[in-house]
C-alpha positions in Angstrom: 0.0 0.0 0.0 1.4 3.8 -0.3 2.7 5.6 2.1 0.4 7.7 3.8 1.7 11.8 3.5 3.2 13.3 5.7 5.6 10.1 6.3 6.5 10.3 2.5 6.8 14.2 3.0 9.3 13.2 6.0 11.5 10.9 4.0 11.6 13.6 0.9 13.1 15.6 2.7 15.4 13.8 4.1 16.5 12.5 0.5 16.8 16.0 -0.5 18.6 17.3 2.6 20.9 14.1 2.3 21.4 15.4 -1.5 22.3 18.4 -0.8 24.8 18.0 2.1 26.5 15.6 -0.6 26.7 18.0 -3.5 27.9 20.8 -0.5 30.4 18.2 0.0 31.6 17.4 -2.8 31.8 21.6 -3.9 33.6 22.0 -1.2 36.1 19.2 -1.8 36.7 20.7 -5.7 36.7 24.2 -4.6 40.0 23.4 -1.7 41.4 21.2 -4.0 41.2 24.5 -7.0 42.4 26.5 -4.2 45.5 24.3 -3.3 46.5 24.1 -7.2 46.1 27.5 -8.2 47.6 29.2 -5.2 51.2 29.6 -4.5 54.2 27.2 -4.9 54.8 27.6 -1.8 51.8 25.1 -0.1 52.2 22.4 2.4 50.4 20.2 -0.4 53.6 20.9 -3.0 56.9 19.9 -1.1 58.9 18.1 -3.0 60.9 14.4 -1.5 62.9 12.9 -4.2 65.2 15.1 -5.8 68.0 14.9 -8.5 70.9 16.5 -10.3 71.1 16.9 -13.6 74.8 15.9 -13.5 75.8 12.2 -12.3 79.5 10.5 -11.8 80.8 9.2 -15.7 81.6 5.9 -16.0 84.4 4.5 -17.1 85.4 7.8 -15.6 89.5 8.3 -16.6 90.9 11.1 -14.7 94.2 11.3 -16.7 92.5 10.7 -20.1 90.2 13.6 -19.0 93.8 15.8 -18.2 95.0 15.0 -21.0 92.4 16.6 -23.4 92.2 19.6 -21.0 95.7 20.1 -21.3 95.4 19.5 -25.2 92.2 22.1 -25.5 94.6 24.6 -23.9 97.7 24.1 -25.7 99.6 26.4 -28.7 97.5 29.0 -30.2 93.7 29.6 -29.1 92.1 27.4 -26.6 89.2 24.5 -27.4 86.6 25.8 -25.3 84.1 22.6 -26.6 86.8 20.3 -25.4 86.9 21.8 -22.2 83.1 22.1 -22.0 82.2 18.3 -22.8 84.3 17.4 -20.1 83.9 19.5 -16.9 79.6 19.5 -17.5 79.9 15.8 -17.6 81.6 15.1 -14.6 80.8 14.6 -11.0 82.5 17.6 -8.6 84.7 14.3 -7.2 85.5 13.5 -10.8 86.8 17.2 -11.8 88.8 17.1 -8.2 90.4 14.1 -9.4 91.0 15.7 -12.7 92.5 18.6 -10.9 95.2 16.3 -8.9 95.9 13.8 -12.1 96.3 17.5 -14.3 99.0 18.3 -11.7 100.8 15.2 -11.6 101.2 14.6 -15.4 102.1 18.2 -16.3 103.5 19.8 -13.1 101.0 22.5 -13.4 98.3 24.3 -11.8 94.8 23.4 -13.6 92.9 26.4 -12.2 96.0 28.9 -13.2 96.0 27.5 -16.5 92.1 28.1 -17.3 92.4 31.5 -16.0 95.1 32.9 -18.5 92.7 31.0 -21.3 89.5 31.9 -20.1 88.0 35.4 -19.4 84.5 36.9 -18.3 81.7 34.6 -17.2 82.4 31.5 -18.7 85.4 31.8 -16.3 83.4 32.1 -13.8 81.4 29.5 -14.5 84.7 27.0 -15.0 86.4 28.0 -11.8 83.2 27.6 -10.0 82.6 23.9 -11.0 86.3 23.0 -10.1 85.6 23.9 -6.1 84.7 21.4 -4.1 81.1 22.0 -3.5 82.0 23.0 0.5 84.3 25.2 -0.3 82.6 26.9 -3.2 79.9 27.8 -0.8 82.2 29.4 2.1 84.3 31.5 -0.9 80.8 32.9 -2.1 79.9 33.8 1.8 83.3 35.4 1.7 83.0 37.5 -1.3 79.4 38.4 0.0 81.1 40.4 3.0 84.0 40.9 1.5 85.0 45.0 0.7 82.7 47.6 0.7 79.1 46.9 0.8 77.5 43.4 1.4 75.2 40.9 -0.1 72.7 39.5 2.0 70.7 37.9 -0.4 74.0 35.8 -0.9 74.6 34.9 3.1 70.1 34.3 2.9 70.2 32.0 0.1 73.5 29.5 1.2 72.9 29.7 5.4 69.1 29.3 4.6 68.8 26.5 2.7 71.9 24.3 3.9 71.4 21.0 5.9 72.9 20.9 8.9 76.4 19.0 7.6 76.8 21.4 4.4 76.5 24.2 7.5 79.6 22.8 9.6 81.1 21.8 6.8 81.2 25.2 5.1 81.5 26.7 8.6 85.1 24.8 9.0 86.1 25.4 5.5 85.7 28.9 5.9 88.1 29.0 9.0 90.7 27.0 7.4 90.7 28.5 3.6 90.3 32.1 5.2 91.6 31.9 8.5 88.6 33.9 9.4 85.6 33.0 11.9 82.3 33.4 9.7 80.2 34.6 13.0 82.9 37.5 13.7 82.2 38.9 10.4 78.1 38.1 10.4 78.3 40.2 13.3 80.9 43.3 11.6 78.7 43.2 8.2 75.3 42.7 9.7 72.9 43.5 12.6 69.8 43.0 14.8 67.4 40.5 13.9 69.0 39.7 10.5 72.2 39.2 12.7 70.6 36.8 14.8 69.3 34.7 12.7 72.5 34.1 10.1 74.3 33.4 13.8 71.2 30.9 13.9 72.2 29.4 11.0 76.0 29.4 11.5 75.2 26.8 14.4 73.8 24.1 11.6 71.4 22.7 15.0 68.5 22.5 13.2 66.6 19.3 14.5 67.0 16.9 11.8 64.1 14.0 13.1 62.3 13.0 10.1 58.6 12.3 12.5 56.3 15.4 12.7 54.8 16.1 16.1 51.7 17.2 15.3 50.9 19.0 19.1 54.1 20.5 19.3 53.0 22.1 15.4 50.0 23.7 16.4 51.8 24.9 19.8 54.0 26.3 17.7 51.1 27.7 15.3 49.8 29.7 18.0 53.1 30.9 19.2 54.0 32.2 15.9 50.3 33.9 16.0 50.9 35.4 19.5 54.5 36.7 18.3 53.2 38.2 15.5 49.5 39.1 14.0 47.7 38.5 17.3 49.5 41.3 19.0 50.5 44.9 18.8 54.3 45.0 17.3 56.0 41.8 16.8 58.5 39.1 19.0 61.1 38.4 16.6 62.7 36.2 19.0 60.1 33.4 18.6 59.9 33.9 15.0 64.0 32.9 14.9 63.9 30.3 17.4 60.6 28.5 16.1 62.0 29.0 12.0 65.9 28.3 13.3 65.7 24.9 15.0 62.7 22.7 14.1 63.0 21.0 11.0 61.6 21.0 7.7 58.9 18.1 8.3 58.1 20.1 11.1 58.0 23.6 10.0 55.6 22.5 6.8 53.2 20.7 9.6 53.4 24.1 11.5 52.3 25.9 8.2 49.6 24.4 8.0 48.5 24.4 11.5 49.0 28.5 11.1 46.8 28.7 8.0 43.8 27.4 10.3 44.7 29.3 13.3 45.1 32.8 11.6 42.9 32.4 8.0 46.1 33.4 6.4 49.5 31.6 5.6 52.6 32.5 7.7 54.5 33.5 4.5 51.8 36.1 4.2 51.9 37.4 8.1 55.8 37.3 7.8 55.3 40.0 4.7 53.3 42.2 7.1 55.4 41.7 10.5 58.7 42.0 9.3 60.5 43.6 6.4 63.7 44.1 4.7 66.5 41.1 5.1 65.0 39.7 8.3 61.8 39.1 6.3 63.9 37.3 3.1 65.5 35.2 5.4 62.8 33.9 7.6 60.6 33.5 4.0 63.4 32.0 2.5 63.5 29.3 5.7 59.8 28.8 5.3 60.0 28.1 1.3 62.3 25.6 1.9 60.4 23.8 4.2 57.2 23.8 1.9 59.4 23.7 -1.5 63.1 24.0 -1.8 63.2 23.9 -5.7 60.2 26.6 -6.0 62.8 28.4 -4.1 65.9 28.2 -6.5 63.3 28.1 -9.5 62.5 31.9 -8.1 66.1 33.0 -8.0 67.2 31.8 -11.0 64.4 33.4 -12.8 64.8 36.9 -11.2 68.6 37.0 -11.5 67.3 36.9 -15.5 64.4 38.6 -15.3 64.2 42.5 -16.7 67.1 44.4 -17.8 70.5 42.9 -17.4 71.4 39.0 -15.8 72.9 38.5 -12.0 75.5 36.0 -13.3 76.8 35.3 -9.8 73.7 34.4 -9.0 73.1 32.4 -12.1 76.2 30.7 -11.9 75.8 29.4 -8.5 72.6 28.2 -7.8 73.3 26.3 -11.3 76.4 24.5 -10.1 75.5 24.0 -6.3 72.2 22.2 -7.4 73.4 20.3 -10.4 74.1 17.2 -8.5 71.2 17.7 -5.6 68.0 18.7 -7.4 68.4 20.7 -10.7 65.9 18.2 -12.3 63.2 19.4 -10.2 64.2 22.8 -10.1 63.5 22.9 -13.9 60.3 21.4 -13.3 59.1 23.9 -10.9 60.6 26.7 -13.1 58.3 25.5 -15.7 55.2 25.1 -14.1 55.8 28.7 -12.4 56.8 30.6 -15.6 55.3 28.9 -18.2 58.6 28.7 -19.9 61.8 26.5 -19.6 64.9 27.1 -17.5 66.6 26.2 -21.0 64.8 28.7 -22.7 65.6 31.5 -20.7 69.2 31.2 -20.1 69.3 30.4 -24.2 68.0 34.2 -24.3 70.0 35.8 -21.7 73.4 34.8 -22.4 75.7 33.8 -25.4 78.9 32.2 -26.3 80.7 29.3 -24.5 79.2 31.1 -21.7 75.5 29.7 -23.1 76.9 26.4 -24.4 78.2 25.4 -21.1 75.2 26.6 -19.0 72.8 24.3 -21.3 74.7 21.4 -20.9 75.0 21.5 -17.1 70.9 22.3 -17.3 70.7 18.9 -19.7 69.9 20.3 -22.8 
């Protein structure tokens, strides 16, 4: 028999209320995930885990065969810069220090002395920078950064701020042994306040390195950061530098997240508004790092290019420090950001030997 009214009025409505709870649902669902897509890089939902170079070891690697055409490419009249390029852009940095000692043992000569009275300008550069050990490399461009008049941050932000903990000593010790210099004497004579304190931060390469997120101790840390900074009059910078110095990445992206809920805004965002100058790079620059490192270097390498004139330095190094760690996903963020390929640009923004060798470090 039917059912009498108002019981089949009763169950209609709970069909159509069940209906539309779904479809609210289901909007919702599509409209965070459009959110977390079209936003910025820099979301908890984009870090990056496996990562790659674009350069590997060569096999049946020969370190005197490899001397021997270097010496050859820079012998008599004129030099062979294509020799010299298919070599060092396919070799491992251990495989070009090896190169280095076998060069000096066959010939009695100084590699790096000989490229330098062949080589000029950037491509130079660019040479000289792959034959450093990776360590040192990085203490001789926080050298030059504080080196002479004038001093760039943006240099001492983008190698103490992205480091792990062993590149930090490492590059620490280099830097007192190559220089004979202590790196947090001259932080301290080329910097100050907050931005001081946080490279000194750095320096001490303690950042806590456990892999397991504690999820508590993330939204504790949420709603410090909160209390330090938007949910107050003026701003703790203190708490800022000790949350972003010493937890660790896993850790700082769970935090992230945890801020976005407490404060309807993303920490990247409150950092712009709290802080501002190099203090506010580097603390941004920690927090990219922890969502997406290779967003990160994708961003510098595009705005040393981007506009009028190129930042070689800048070019030239985050190209040869990431070559072997994650240049391969570094182009793949580039692309997805700027619609355009790392390749691409650096084909438009330089020329000569200078382009050639670039390109093949990239892996074009």
């Amino acid at each position: 028999s039917p059912m009498p009214g108002p019981v089949c009025a009763i169950f209609s409505s709970i069909i159509h209320l069940m209906w539309l709870l779904y479809c609210d649902f289901n909007l919702n669902f599509l409209l965070c995930r459009y959110l977390v897509t079209c936003d910025s890089y820099f979301q908890p939902a984009a870090v990056v885990q496996y990562t790659q170079g674009t350069i590997q070891a060569a096999p049946n690697f020969d370190a005197g065969r490899d001397a021997e055409i270097l010496r050859k490419a820079m012998k008599g009249f004129g030099t062979d810069e294509q020799a010299i390029i298919n070599v060092v852009a396919n070799r491992s940095n251990d495989q070009r220090q090896k190169i280095k000692a076998a060069f000096k043992t066959m010939y009695g000569k100084d590699l790096i002395k000989d490229l330098k009275s062949e080589l000029s300008g950037n491509v130079e550069e660019l040479i000289l920078a792959l034959f450093m050990p990776s360590t040192y490399y990085d203490a001789w461009s926080l050298r030059h950064a504080m080196k002479g008049a004038g001093t760039q941050e943006r240099v001492l932000i983008e190698i103490l701020c992205t480091r792990t903990n062993q590149e930090i000593r490492e590059i620490v010790n280099c830097y007192k042994s190559e220089f004979g210099r202590d790196i947090e004497e001259d932080i301290r004579s080329d910097t100050s306040g907050h931005f001081e304190r946080l490279l000194i931060s750095m320096c001490q390469g303690n950042r806590d390195e456990n892999q397991t997120v504690d999820y508590q101790k993330a939204q504790e840390d949420a709603q410090r950061l909160y209390q330090a900074g938007e949910g107050k009059l003026g701003t703790d910078e203190s708490c800022f530098n000790m949350v972003l110095a010493s937890r660790s990445f896993p850790q700082l992206k769970a935090t992230v997240e945890a801020y976005s809920r407490i404060a309807n805004r993303d920490l990247l965002s409150s950092i712009d508004r709290e802080f501002s100058g190099n203090v506010e790079r580097g603390l941004k620059t920690i927090v990219q790092c922890a969502l997406n490192r290779p967003a990160f270097f994708a961003e510098r390498l595009y705005y040393s290019m981007k506009g009028a004139g190129t930042d070689d330095s800048t070019l030239i190094r985050i190209v040869v420090t990431r070559s072997e760690i994650d240049l391969v996903q570094i182009k793949q963020m580039f692309t997805q950001m700027y619609q355009k390929t790392l390749a691409t640009m650096i084909a438009s923004d330089t020329s000569g030997d200078y382009r050639k060798l670039l390109l093949a470090i990239v892996g074009q």
